[in-house]
Backbone as CSV, one residue per row, in Angstrom:
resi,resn,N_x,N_y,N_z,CA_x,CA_y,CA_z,C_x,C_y,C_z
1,UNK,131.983,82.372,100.628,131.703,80.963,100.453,130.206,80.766,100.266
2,UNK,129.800,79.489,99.633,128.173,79.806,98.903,127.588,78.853,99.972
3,UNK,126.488,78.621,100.504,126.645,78.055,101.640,125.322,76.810,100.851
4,UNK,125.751,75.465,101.118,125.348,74.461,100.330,123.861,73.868,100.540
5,UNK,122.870,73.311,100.600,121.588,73.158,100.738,121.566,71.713,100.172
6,UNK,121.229,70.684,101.388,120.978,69.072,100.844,120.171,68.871,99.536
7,UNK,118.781,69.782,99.808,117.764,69.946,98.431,117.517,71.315,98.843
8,UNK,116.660,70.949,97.465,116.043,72.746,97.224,114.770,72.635,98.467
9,UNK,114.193,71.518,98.922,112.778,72.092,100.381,113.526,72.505,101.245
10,UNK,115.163,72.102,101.349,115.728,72.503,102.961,116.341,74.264,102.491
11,UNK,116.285,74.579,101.889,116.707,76.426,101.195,115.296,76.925,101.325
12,UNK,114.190,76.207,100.373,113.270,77.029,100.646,112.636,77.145,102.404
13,UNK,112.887,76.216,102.753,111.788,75.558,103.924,112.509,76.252,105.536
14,UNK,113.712,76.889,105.232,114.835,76.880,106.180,114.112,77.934,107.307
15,UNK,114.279,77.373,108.660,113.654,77.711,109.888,113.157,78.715,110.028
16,UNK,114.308,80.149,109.529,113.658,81.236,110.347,112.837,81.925,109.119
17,UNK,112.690,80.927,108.034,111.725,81.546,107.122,109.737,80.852,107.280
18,UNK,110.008,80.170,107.977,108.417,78.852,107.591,108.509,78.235,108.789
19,UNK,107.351,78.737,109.871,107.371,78.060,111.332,106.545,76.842,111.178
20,UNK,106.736,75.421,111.629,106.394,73.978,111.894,105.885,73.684,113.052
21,UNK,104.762,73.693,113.194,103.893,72.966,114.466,102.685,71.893,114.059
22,UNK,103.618,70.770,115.579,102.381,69.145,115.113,101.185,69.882,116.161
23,UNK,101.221,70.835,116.696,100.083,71.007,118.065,99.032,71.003,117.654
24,UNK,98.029,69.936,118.042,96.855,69.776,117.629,95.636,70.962,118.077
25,UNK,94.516,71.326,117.600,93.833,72.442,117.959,92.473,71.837,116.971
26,UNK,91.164,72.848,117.521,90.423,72.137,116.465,90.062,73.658,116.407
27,UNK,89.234,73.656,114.946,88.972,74.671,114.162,87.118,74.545,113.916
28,UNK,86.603,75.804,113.666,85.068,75.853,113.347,85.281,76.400,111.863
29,UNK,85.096,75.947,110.939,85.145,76.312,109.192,83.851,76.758,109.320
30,UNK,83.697,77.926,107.934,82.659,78.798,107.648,81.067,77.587,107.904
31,UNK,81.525,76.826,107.113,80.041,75.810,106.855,79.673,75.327,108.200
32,UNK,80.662,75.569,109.253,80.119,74.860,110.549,80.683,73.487,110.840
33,UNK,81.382,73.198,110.136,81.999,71.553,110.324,83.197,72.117,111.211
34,UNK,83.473,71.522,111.956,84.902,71.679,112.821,85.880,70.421,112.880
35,UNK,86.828,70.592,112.133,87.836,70.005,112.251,89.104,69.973,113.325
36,UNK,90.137,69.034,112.901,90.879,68.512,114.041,92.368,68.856,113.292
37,UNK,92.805,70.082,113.140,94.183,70.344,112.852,95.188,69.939,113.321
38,UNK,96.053,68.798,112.370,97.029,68.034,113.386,98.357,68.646,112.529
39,UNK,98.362,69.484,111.610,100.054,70.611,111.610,99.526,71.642,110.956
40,UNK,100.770,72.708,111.492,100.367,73.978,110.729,101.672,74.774,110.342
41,UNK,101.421,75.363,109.577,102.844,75.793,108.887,102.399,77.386,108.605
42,UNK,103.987,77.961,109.381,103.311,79.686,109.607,104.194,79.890,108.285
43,UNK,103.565,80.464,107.473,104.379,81.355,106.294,103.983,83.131,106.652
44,UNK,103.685,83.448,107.853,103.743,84.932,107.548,104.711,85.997,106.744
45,UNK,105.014,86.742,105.961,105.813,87.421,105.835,106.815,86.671,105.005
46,UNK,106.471,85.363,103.843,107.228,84.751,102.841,106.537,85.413,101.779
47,UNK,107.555,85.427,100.513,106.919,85.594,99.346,106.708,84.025,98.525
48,UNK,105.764,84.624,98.166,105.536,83.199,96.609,106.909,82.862,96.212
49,UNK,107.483,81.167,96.042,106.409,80.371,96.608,106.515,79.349,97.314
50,UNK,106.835,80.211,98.351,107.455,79.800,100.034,106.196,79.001,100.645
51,UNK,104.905,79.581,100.140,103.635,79.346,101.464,103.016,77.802,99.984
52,UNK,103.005,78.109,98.871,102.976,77.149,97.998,103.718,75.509,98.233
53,UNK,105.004,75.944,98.494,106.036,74.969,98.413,106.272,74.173,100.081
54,UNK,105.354,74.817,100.549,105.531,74.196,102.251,104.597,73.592,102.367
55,UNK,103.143,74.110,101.536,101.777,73.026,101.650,102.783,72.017,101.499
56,UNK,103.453,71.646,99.858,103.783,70.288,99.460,104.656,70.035,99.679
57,UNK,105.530,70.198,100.654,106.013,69.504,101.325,105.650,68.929,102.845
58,UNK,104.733,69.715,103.401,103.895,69.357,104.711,103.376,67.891,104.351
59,UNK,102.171,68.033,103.346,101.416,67.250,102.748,102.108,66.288,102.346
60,UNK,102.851,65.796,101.627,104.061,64.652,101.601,104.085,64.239,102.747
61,UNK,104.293,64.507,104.030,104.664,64.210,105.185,103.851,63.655,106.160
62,UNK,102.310,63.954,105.649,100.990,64.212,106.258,100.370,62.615,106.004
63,UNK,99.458,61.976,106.752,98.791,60.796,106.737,97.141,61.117,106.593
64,UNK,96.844,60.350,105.314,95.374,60.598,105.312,94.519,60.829,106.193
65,UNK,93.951,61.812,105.573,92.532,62.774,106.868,93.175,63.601,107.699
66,UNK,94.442,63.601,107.768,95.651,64.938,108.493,94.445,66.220,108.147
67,UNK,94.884,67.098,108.879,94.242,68.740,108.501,95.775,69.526,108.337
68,UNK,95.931,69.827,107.409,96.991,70.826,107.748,96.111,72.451,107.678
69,UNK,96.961,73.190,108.642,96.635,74.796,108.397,97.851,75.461,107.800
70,UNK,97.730,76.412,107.218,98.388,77.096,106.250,98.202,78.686,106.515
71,UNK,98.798,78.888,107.232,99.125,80.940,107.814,99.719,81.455,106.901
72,UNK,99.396,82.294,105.983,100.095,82.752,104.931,99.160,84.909,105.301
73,UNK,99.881,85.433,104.440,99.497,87.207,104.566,99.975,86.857,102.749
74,UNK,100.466,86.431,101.881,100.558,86.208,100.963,99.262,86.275,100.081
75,UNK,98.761,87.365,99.489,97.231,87.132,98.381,97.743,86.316,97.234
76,UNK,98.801,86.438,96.897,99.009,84.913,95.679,98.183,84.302,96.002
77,UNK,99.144,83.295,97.297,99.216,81.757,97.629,97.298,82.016,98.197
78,UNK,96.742,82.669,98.485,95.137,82.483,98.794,94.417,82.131,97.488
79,UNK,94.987,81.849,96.065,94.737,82.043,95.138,95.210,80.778,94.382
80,UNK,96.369,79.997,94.869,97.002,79.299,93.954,97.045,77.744,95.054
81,UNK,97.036,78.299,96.503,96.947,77.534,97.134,95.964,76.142,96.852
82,UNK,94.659,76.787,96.744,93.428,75.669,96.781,93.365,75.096,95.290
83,UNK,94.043,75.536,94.236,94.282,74.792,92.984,95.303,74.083,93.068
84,UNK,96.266,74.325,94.112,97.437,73.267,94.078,97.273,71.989,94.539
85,UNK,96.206,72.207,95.990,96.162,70.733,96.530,95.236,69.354,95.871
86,UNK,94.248,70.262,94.625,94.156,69.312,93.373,94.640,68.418,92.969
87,UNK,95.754,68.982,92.933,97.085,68.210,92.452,97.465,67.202,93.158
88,UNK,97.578,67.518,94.260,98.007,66.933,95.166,97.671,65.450,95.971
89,UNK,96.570,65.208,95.392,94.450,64.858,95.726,94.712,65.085,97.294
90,UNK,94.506,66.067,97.404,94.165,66.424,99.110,93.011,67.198,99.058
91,UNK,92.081,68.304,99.511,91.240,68.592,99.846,91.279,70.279,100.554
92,UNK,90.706,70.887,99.559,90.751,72.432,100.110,89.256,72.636,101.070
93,UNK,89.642,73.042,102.490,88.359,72.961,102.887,88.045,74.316,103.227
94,UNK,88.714,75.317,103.557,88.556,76.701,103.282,89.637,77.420,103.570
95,UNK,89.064,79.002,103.034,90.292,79.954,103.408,89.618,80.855,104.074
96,UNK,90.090,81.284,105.712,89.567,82.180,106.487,90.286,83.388,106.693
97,UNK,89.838,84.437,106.361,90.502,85.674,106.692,90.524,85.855,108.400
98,UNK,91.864,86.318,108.581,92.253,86.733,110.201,92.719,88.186,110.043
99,UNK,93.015,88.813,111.317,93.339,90.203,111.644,94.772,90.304,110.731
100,UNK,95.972,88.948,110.490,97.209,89.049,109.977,96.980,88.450,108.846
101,UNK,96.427,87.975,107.953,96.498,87.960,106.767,95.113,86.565,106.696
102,UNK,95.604,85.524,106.380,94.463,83.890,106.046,94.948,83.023,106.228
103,UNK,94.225,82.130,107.106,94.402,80.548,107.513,94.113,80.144,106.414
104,UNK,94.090,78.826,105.468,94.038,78.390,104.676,93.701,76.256,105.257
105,UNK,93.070,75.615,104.764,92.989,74.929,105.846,92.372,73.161,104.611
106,UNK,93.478,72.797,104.915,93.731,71.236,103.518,93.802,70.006,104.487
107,UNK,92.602,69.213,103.545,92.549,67.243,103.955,93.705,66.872,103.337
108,UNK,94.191,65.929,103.249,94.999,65.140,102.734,94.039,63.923,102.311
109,UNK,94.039,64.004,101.437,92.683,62.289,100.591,93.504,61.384,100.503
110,UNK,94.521,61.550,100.015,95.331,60.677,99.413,95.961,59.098,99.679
């Protein structure tokens, strides 16, 4: 039996693939500005374009000046990520390398 999916974000987005946390934390970015991360979305261990397709749907969800963080081990999405949220008009404010792959770390302007 084929097992049915409301939309295509709830297939891609589905739990035990893309972890969801509102826990707020604040962050020190390269330039020294420290921000106030209010969600973060773990894509460890997704392929493209799992860590792509969760920014925009986070970000949809997100209220101007939100921080989202973005955990990805994915070198695509470190690549396609900060041209996507262009699109988006949100705000790439950096990508930090960690011991498990890169935080990735988006305003929402919009």
């Amino acid at each position: 039996m084929k097992q049915q999916f409301t939309t295509w974000w709830a297939w891609l987005l589905r739990k035990e693939v893309v972890s969801i946390s509102r826990e707020l934390h604040t962050v020190e970015l390269p330039d020294g500005e420290i921000v106030r991360v209010s969600h973060t979305v773990d894509c460890l261990d997704t392929a493209c374009p799992r860590p792509q397709m969760a920014a925009m749907n986070m970000l949809e969800t997100m209220k101007k000046g939100d921080v989202l963080e973005l955990i990805t081990d994915n070198p695509t999405a470190i690549e396609t990520v900060p041209a996507l949220v262009m699109t988006l008009y949100s705000q790439h404010l950096a990508t930090m390398q960690t011991d498990d792959g890169w935080c990735i770390y988006i305003r929402k302007d919009d």
